[in-house]
C-alpha positions in Angstrom: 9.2 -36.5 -5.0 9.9 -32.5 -5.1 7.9 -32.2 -7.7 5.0 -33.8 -5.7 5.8 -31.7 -2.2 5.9 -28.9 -4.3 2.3 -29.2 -5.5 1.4 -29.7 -1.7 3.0 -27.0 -0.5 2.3 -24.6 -3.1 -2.0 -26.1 -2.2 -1.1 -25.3 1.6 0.6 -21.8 0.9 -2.4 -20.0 2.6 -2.3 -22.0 5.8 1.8 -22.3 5.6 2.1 -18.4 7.1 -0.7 -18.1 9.1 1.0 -21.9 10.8 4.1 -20.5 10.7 3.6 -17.2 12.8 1.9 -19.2 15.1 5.1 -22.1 15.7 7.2 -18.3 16.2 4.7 -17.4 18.9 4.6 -20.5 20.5 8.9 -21.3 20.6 9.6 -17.3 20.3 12.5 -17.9 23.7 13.9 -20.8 20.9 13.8 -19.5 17.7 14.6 -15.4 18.1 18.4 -16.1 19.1 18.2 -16.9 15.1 16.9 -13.8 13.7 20.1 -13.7 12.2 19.9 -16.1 9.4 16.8 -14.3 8.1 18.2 -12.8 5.9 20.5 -15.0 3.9 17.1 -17.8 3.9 15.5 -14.8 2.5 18.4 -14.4 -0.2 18.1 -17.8 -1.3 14.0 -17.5 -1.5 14.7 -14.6 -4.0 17.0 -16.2 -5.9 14.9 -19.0 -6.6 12.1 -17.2 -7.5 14.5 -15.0 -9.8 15.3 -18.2 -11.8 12.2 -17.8 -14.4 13.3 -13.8 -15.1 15.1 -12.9 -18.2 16.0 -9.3 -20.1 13.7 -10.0 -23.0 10.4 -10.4 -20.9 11.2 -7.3 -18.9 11.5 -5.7 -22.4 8.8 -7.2 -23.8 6.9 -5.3 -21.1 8.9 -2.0 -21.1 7.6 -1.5 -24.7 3.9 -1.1 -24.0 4.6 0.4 -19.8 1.6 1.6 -18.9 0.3 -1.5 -16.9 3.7 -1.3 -15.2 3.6 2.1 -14.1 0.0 2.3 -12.8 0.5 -1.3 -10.9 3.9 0.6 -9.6 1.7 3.6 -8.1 -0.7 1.6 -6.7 2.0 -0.3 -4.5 4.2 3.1 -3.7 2.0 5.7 -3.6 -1.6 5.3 -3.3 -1.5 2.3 -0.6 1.2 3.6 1.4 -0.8 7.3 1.7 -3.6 5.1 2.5 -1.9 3.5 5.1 -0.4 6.6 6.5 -4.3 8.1 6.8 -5.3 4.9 8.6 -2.6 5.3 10.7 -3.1 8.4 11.9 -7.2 8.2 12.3 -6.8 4.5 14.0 -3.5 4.9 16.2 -3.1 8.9 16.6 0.2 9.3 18.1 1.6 5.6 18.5 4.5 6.1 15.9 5.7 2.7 16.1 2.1 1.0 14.8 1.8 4.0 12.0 5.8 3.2 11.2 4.7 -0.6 10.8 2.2 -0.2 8.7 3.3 2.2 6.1 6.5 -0.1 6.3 4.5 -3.1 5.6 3.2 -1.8 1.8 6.2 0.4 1.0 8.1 -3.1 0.2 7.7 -4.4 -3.0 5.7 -6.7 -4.6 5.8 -10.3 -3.5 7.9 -13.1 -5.8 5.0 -15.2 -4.6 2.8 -12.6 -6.4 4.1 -15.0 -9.6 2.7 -18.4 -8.0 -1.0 -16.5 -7.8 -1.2 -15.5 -11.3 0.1 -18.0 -12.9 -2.5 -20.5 -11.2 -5.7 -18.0 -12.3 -3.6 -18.1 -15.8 -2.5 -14.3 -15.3 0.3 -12.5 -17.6 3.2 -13.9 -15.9 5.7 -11.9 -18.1 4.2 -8.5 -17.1 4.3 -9.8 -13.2 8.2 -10.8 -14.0 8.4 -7.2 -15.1 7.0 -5.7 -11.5 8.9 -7.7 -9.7 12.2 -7.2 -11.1 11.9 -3.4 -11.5 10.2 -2.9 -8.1 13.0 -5.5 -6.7 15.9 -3.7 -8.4 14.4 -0.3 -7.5 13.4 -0.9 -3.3 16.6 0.2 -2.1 16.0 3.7 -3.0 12.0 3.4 -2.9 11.8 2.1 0.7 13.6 4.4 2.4 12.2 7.6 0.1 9.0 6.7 1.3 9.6 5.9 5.1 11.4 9.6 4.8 8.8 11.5 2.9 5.5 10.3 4.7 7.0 9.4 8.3 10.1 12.3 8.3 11.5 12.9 11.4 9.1 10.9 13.4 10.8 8.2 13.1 14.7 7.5 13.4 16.0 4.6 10.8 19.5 3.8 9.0 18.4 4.4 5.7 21.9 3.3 4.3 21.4 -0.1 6.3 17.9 -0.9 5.0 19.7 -0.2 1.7 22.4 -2.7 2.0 19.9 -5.3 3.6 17.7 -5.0 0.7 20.5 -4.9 -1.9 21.2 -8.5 0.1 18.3 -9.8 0.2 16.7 -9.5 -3.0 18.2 -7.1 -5.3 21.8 -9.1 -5.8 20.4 -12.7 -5.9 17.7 -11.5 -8.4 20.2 -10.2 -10.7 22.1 -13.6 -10.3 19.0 -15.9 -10.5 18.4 -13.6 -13.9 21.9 -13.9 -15.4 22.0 -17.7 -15.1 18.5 -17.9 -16.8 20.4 -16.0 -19.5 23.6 -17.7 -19.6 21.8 -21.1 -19.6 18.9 -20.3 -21.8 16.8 -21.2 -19.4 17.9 -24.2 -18.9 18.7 -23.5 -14.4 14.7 -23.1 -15.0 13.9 -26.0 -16.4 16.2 -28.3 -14.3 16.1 -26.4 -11.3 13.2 -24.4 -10.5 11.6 -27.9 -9.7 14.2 -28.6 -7.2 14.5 -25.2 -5.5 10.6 -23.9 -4.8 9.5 -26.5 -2.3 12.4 -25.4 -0.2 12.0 -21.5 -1.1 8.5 -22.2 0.1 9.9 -24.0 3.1 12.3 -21.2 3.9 9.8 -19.1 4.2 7.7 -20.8 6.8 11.1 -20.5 8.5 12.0 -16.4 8.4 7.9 -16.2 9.0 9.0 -18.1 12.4 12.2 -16.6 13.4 10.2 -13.2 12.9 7.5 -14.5 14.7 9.6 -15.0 17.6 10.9 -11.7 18.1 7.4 -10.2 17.9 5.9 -13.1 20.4 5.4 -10.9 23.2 3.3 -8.6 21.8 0.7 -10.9 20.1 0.6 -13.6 22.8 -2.3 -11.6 24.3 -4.5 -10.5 21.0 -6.1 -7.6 22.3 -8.9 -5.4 20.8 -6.0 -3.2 19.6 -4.0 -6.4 17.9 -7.3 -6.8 16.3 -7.8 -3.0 15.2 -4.2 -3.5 13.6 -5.3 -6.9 11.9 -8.3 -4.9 10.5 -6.3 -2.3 8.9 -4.0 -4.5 7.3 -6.4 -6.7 5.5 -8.2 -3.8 4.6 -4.9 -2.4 3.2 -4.1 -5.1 1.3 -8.2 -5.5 -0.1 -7.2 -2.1 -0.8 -4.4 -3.2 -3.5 -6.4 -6.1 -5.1 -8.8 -3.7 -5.7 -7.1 -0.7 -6.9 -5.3 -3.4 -9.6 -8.3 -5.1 -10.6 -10.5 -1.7 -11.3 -7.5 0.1 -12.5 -7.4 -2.7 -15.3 -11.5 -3.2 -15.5 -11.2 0.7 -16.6 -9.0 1.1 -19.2 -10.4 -2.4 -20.2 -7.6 -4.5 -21.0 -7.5 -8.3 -21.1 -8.2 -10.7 -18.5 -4.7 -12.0 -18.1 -3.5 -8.1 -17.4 -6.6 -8.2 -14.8 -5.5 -10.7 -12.9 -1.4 -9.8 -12.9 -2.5 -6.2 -11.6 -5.1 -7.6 -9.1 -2.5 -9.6 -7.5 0.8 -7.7 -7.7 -1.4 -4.2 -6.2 -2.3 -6.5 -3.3 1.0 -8.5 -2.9 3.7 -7.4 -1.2 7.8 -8.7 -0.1 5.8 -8.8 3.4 9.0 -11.3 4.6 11.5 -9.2 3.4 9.7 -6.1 5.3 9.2 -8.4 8.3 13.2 -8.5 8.4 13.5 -5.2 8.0 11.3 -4.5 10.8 13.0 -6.8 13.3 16.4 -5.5 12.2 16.3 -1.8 12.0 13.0 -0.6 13.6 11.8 -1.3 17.5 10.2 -4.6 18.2 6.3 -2.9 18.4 6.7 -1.5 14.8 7.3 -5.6 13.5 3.7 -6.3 14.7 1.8 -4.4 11.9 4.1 -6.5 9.6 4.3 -9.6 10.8 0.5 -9.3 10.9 0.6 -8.6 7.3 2.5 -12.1 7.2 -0.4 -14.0 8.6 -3.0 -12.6 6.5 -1.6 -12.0 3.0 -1.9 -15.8 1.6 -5.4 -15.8 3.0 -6.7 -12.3 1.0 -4.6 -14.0 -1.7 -6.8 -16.6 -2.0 -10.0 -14.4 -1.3 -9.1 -12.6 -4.4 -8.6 -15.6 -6.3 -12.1 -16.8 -5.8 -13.1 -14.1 -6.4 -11.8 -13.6 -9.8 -12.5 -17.6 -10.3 -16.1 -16.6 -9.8 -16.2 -13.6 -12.0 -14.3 -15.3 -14.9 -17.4 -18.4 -14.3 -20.0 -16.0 -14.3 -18.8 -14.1 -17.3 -18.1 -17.0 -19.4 -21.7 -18.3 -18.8 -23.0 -15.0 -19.8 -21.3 -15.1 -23.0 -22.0 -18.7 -23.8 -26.1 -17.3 -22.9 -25.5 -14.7 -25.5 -23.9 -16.9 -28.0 -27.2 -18.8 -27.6 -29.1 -16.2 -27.7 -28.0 -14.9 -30.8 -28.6 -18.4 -32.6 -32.3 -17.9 -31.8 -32.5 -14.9 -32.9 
């Protein structure tokens, strides 16, 4: 039976956001008095994604790093300056919406990043690798880059974000890791089933709860809600495609196309979402939450478009092939 609403939800993960902000809109007086428990639903989300890492595979990847280090400057520096130009040509001045969105792609990579590559039959250990090092490392790289491209316009706890993010995702990854270790990944096998449908779950929840705290400024969508809607898709199209060139470049194999397309587009937008609504004024969530209700939708765009690319290609080889017979 979980194996089954697993398959449904994990077919409905690009309306399961988009559904979900709207239910925080709609009940925000309801659901913000729990804005609370965002972040331990959010703890057990990573940790359940965290279940299918091990040390070899991030090794395995450390040993040839140069996929992992330009994927890694797409997400923290070329996306987030990007943002911070956007920012300041669309919304001169308005320090909350230029906070939000560099805040919503300094986070790091999404865990549901994994869930998109492995379905377009991506290199899976090299998006483990991302997401574990960017995970471990987003303590110190949030912060560092809300400081160094915001500065003084903006006031934050940088040693709160830290401990929230250590809480959040850093410690449970290192424990869903160290049981895959200890049980040979065994907690994979036996409970990775059991666990995503209600990661996935959870996180129509925290999308929600955030929702509601944001609900009074996108109950009336504006030209300017849309303007900020814009931006972020065009942010996140901005990843996909810096990943997906990057790797069409230096020509490397499909699979490490489609694990840099997705993890340069992807981001923790949840876990940023929290951080928003816990540390920041309620106008500089919007940007982020917005990010929430479009990410599974570009997600998807960029699937189908690799789907198409990999169809059209494959035809073109099997017409050369055929070709060549003639000949």
């Amino acid at each position: 039976m979980l194996n089954t609403l697993n398959r449904r939800l994990e077919k409905a993960m690009p309306l399961i956001t988009p559904a979900s902000v709207l239910i925080g809109v709609l009940l925000g007086n309801y659901l913000s008095g729990y804005a609370y428990l965002s972040t331990w639903i959010f703890a057990f989300i990573t940790f359940s994604g965290s279940i299918s890492s091990n040390v070899r595979d991030f090794f395995t990847v450390i040993r040839r790093p140069v996929p992992l280090i330009l994927t890694m400057l797409i997400l923290h520096v070329l996306i987030p300056l990007l943002a911070l130009v956007f920012g300041h040509v669309f919304f001169t001045g308005d320090d909350f919406t230029i906070t939000g969105l560099v805040l919503a792609v300094a986070i790091p990579t999404g865990i549901s990043s994994f869930i998109w590559v492995s379905i377009y039959k991506g290199n899976t250990v090299l998006t483990l690798a991302i997401i574990l090092l960017d995970t471990l490392l987003s303590p110190l790289i949030v912060p560092l880059t809300l400081s160094l491209l915001l500065g003084a316009n903006v006031e934050m706890d940088s040693g709160a974000i830290m401990k929230s993010l250590f809480v959040m995702v850093v410690l449970p990854s290192i424990l869903g890791m160290l049981l895959n270790e200890w049980t040979r990944g065994q907690i994979k096998v036996k409970w990775g089933p059991r666990l995503s449908p209600f990661s996935k779950l959870g996180m129509g929840v925290v999308v929600a709860i955030n929702g509601s705290v944001v609900a009074p400024y996108l109950r009336s969508f504006d030209s300017r809600l849309l303007l900020i809607s814009a931006v972020i898709v065009t942010l996140a199209c901005s990843g996909y495609a810096a990943g997906y060139v990057t790797a069409k470049l230096l020509r490397w194999n499909e699979d490490i196309v489609v694990a840099m397309t997705f993890n340069g587009g992807m981001r923790n937008i949840s876990a940023g979402a929290v951080l928003a609504v816990s540390y920041f004024p309620a106008p500089v969530a919007v940007p982020v939450v917005l990010g929430m209700l479009f990410q599974q939708l570009t997600a998807s765009l960029w699937g189908y478009i690799l789907a198409q690319r990999n169809n059209h290609n494959n035809v073109s080889g099997k017409a050369s092939i055929q070709q060549t017979k003639v000949s």
